[in-house]
TORKOL-4160 file (C-alpha; in steps of 0.2 Angstrom, whole numbers, padded with zeros to 4 digits, m for minus):
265
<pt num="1" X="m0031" Y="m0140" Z="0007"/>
<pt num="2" X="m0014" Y="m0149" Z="0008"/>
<pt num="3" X="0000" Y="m0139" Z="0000"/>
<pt num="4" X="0006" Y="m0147" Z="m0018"/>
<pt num="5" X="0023" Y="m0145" Z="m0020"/>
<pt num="6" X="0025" Y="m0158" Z="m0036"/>
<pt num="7" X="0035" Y="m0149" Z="m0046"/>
<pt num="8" X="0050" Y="m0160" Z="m0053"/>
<pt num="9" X="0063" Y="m0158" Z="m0047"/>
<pt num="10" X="0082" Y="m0163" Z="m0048"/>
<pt num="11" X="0090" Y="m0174" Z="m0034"/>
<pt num="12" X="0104" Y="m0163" Z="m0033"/>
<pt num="13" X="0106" Y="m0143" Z="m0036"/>
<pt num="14" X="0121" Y="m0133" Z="m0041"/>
<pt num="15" X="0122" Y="m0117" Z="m0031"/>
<pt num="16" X="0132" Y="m0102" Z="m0041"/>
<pt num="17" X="0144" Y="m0105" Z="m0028"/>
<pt num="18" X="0150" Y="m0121" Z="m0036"/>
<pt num="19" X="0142" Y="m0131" Z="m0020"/>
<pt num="20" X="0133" Y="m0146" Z="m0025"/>
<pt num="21" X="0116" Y="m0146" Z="m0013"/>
<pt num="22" X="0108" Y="m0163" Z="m0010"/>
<pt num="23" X="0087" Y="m0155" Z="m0015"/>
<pt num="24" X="0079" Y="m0160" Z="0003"/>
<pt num="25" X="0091" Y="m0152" Z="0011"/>
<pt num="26" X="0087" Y="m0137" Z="0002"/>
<pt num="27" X="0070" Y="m0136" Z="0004"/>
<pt num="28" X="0073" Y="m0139" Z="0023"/>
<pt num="29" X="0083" Y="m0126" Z="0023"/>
<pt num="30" X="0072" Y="m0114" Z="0015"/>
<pt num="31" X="0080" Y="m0114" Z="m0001"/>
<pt num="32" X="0096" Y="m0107" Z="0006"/>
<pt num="33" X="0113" Y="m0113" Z="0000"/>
<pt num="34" X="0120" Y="m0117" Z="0018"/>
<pt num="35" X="0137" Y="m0113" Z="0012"/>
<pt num="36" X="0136" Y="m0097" Z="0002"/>
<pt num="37" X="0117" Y="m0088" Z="0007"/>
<pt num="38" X="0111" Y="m0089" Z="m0010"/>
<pt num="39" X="0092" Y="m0088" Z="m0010"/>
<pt num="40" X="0084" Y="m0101" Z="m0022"/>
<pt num="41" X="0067" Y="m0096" Z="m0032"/>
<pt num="42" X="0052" Y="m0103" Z="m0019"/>
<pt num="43" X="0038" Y="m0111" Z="m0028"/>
<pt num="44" X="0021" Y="m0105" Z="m0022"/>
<pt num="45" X="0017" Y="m0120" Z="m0014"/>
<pt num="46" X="0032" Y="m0119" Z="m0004"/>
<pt num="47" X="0031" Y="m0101" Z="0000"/>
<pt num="48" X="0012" Y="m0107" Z="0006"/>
<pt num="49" X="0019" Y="m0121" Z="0018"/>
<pt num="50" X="0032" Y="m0110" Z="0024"/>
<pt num="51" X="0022" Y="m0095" Z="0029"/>
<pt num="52" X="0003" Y="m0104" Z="0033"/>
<pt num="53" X="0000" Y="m0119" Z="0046"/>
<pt num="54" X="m0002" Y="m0134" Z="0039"/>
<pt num="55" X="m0018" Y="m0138" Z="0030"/>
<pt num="56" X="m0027" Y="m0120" Z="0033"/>
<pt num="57" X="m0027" Y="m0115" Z="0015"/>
<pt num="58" X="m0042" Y="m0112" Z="0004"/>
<pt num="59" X="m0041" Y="m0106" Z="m0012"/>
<pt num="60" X="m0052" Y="m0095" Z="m0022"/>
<pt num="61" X="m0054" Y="m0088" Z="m0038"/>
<pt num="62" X="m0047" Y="m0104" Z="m0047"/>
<pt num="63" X="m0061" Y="m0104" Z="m0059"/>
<pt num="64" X="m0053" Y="m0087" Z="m0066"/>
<pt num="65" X="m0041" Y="m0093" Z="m0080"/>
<pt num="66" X="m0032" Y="m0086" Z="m0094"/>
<pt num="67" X="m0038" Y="m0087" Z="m0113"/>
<pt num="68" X="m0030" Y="m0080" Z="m0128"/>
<pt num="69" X="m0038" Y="m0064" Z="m0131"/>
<pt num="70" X="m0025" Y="m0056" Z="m0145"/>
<pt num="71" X="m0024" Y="m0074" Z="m0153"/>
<pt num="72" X="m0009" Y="m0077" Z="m0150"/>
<pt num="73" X="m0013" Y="m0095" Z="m0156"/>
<pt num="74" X="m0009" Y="m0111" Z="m0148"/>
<pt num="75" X="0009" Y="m0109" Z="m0145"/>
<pt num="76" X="0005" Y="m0098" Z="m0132"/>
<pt num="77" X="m0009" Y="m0107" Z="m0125"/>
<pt num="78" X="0003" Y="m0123" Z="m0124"/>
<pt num="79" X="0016" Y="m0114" Z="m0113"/>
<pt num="80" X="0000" Y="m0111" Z="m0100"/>
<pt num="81" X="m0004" Y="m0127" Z="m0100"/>
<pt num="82" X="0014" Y="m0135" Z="m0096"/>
<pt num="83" X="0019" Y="m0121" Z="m0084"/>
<pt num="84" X="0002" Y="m0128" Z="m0076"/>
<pt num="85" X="0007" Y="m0144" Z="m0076"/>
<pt num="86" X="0026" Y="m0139" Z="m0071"/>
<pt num="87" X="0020" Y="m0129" Z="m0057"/>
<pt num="88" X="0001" Y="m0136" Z="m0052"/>
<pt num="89" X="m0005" Y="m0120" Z="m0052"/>
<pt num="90" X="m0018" Y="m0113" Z="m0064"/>
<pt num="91" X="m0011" Y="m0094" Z="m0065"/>
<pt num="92" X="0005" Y="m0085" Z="m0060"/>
<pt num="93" X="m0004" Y="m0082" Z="m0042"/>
<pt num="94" X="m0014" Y="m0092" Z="m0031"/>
<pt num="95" X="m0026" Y="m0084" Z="m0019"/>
<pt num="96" X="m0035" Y="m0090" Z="m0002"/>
<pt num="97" X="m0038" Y="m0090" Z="0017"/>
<pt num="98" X="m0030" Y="m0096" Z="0030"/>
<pt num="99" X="m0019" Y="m0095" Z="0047"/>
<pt num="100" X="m0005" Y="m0089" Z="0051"/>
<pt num="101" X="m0002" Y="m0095" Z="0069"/>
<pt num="102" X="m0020" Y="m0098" Z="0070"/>
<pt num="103" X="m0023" Y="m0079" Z="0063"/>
<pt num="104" X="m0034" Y="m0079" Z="0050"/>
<pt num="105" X="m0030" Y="m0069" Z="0033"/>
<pt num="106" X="m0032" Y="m0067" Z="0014"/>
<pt num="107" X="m0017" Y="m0072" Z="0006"/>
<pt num="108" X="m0008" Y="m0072" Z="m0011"/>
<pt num="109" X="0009" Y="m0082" Z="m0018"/>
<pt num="110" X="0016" Y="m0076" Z="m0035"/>
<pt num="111" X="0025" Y="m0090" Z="m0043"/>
<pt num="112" X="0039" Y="m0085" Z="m0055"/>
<pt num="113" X="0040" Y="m0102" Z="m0063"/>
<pt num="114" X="0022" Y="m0099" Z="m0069"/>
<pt num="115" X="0027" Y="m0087" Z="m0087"/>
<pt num="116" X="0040" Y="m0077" Z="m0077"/>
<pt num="117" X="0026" Y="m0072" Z="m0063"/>
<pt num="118" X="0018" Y="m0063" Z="m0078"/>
<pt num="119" X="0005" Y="m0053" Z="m0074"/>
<pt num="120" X="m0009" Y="m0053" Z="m0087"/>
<pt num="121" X="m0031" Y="m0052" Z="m0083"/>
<pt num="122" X="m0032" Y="m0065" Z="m0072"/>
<pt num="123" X="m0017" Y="m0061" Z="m0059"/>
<pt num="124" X="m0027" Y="m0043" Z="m0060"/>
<pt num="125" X="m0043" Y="m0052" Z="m0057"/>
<pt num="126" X="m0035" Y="m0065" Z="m0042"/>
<pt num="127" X="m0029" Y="m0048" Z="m0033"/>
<pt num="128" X="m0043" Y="m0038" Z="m0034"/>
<pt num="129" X="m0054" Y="m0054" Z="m0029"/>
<pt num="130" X="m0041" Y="m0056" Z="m0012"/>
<pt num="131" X="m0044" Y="m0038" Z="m0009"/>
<pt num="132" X="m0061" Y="m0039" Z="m0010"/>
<pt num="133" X="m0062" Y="m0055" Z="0001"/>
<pt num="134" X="m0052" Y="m0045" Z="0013"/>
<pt num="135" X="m0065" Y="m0031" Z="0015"/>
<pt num="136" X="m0081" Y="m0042" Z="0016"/>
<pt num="137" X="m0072" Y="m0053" Z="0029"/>
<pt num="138" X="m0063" Y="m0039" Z="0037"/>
<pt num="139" X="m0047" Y="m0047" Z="0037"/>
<pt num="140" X="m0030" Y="m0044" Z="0036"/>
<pt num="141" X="m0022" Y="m0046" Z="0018"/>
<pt num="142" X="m0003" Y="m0053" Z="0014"/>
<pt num="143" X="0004" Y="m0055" Z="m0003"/>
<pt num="144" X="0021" Y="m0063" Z="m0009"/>
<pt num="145" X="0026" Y="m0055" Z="m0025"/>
<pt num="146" X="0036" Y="m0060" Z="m0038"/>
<pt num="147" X="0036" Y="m0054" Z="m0057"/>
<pt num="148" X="0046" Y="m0050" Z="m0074"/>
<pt num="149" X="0033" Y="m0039" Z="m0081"/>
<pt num="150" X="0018" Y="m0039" Z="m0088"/>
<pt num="151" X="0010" Y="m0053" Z="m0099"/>
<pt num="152" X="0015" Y="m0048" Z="m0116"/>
<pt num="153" X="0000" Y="m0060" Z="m0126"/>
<pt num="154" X="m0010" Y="m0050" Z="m0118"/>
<pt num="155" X="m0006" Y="m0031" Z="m0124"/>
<pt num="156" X="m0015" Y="m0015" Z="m0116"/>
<pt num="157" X="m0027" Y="m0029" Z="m0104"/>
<pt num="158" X="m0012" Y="m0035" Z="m0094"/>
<pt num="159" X="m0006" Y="m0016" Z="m0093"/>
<pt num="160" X="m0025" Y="m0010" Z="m0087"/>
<pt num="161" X="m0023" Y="m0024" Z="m0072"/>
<pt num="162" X="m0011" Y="m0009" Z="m0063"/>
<pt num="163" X="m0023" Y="0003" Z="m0063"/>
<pt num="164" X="m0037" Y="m0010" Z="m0059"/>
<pt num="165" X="m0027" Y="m0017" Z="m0043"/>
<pt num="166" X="m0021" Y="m0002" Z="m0040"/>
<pt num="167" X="m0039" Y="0005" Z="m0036"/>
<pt num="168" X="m0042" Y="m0010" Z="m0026"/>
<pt num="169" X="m0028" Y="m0008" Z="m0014"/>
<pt num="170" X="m0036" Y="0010" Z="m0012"/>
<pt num="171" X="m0053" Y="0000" Z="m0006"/>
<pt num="172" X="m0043" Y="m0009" Z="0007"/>
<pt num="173" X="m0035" Y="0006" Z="0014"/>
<pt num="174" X="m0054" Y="0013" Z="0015"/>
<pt num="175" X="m0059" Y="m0001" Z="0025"/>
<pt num="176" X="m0045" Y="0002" Z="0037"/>
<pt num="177" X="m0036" Y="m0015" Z="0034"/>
<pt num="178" X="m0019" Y="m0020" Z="0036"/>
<pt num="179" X="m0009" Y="m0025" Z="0021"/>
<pt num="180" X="0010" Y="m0032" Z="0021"/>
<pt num="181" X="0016" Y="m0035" Z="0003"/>
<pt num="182" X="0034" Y="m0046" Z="0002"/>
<pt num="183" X="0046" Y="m0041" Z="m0012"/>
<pt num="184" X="0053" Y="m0058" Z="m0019"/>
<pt num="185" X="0068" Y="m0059" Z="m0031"/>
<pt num="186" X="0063" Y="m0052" Z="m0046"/>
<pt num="187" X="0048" Y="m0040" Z="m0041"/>
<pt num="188" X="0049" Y="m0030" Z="m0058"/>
<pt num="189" X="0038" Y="m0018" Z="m0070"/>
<pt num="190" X="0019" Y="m0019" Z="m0067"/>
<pt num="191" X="0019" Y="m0028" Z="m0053"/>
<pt num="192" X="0032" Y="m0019" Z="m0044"/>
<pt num="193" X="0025" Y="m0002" Z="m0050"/>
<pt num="194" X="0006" Y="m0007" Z="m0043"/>
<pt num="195" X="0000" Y="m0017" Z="m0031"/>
<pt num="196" X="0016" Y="m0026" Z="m0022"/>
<pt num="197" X="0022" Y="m0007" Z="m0018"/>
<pt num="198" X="0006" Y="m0002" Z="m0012"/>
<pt num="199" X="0005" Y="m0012" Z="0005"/>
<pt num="200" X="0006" Y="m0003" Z="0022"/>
<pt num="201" X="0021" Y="m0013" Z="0027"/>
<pt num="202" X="0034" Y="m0018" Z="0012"/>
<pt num="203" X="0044" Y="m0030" Z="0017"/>
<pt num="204" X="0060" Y="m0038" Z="0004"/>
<pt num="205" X="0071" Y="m0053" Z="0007"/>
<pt num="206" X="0088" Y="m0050" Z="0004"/>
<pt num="207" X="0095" Y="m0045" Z="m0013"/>
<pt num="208" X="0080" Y="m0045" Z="m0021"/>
<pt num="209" X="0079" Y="m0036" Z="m0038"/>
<pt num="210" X="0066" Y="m0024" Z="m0035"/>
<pt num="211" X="0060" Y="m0010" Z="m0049"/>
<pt num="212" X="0052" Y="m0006" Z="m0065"/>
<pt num="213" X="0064" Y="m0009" Z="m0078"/>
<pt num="214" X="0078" Y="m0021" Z="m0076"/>
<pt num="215" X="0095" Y="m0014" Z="m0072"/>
<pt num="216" X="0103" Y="m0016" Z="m0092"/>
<pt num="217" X="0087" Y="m0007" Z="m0098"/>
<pt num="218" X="0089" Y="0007" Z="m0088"/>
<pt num="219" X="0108" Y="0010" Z="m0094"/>
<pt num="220" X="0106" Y="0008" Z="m0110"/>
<pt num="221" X="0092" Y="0021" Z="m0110"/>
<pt num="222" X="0102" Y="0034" Z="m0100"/>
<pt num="223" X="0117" Y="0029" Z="m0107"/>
<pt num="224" X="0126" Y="0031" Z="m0087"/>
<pt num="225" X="0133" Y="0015" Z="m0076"/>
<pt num="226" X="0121" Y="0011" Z="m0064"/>
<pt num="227" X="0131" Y="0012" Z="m0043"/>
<pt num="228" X="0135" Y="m0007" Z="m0035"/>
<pt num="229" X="0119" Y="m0014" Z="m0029"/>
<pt num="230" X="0106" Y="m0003" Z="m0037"/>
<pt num="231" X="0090" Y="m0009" Z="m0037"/>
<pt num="232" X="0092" Y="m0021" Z="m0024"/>
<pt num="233" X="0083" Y="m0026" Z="m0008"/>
<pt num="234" X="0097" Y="m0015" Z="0002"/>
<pt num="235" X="0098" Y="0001" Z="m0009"/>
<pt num="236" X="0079" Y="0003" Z="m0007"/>
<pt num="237" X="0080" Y="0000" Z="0010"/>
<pt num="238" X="0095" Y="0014" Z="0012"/>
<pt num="239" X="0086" Y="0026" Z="0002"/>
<pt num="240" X="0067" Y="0023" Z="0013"/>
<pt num="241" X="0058" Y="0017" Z="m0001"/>
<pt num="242" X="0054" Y="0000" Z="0008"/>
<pt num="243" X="0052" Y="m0004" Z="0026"/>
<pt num="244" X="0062" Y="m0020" Z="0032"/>
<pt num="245" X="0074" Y="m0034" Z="0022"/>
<pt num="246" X="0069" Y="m0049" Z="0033"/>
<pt num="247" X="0078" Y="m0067" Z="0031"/>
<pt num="248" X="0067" Y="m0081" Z="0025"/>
<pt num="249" X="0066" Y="m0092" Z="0038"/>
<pt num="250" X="0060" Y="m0076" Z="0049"/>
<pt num="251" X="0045" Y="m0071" Z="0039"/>
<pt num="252" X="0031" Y="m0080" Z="0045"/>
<pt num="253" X="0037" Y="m0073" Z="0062"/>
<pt num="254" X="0037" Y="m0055" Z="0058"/>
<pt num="255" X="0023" Y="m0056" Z="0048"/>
<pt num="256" X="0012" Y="m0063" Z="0062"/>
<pt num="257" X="0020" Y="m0050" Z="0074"/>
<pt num="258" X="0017" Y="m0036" Z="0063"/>
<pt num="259" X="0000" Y="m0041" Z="0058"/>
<pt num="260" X="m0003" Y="m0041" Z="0078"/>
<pt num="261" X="0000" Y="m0023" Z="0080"/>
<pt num="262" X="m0008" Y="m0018" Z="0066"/>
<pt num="263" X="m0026" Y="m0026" Z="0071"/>
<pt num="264" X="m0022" Y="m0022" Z="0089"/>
<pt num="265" X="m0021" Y="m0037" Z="0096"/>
């Protein structure tokens, strides 16, 4: 399957820096502002060219879709089908096989321009499918997270995809295979506190927002100010609760290295 990156966009991108960044070069850059470091969001489709060789992915699990199960009405289902259209994706995460370096894997890419990388029945239902392709085909598992929460049209069934994937993961650590989970920026609330936390090997880019509740939440409830850099890629990485901040255009490297030792090879 090629890799669809038709999302629309501008010819021209305003970094927060004030630099004015002609798109392509972006892109080529990894969505890196060359003159500041500032990491742009990554579409899925991009994350999948970046990380994948060329034309090795398959999805599965497409026919899974959301509906409206607390009638929301169709407001709701009309922001599912532009972000669809925005993003040519069917869901907030797309999962498949392919290679990596001509390694084979099960693979997953949270899109946060797909309803905030919202994780509701059918993001539950994609991961645990990935997982369980994972342990029929005995292969390694790699998923690229990104999220705000969970998907609020969907009540207590998008909060029982935690404990769903969660279980999940556990079946993957029966079958003894390797699973590397990337923290993008945001990696927040259920997907943060579930599966993207679980893998053997976290891996963050850098200064990615990385938690359950969002910084502002957290000080209005303990009524404290938070320290400089809470909550980021580096203050988890200082305090052990992730394993390594890798730069974007090093990731499909360490990945394929790391995946190596893990299966032995």
């Amino acid at each position: 399957m090629e890799f669809n990156c038709n999302m629309e966009k501008e010819l021209w991108v305003k970094c927060k820096c004030g630099d004015i960044i002609y798109n392509q070069d972006l892109v080529e850059n990894f969505k890196i502002c060359p003159k500041c470091g500032e990491y742009f969001a990554m579409t899925a489709w991009e994350r999948l060219a970046q990380l994948l060789d060329e034309g090795s992915f398959s999805p599965f699990g497409e026919e899974v879709t959301s509906c409206d199960p607390l009638d929301f009405g169709e407001e709701y289902l009309l922001k599912l089908r532009e972000d669809s259209t925005k993003t040519s994706l069917t869901e907030a995460i797309i999962v498949g096989e392919g290679t990596l370096n001509d390694m084979p894997l099960i693979v997953g890419v949270m899109d946060f321009h797909f309803r905030g990388g919202s994780m509701g029945s059918v993001v539950g239902e994609r991961v645990t499918l990935a997982i369980e392709k994972a342990v029929e085909k005995r292969l390694p598992l790699l998923i690229v997270a990104t999220s705000g929460g969970a998907r609020m049209q969907e009540g207590i069934l998008s909060l029982m995809q935690m404990a769903k994937t969660s279980l999940a993961v556990a079946r993957l650590n029966e079958a003894r295979l390797p699973y590397i989970s990337i923290l993008t920026n945001p990696t927040t609330a259920g997907v943060a506190a579930s599966y993207a936390s679980l893998a053997d090997i976290l891996i963050a880019e850098p200064k990615a927002l990385i938690g359950f509740a969002g910084p502002r939440v957290i000080e209005q409830t303990i009524r404290q100010k938070l320290p400089p850099g809470f909550q980021r890629s580096e203050f988890f990485l200082s305090h052990g609760m992730i394993d390594m901040i890798v730069e974007r255009p090093k990731l499909k490297e360490t990945v394929y290295q790391l995946f190596s030792i893990l299966l032995h090879k």
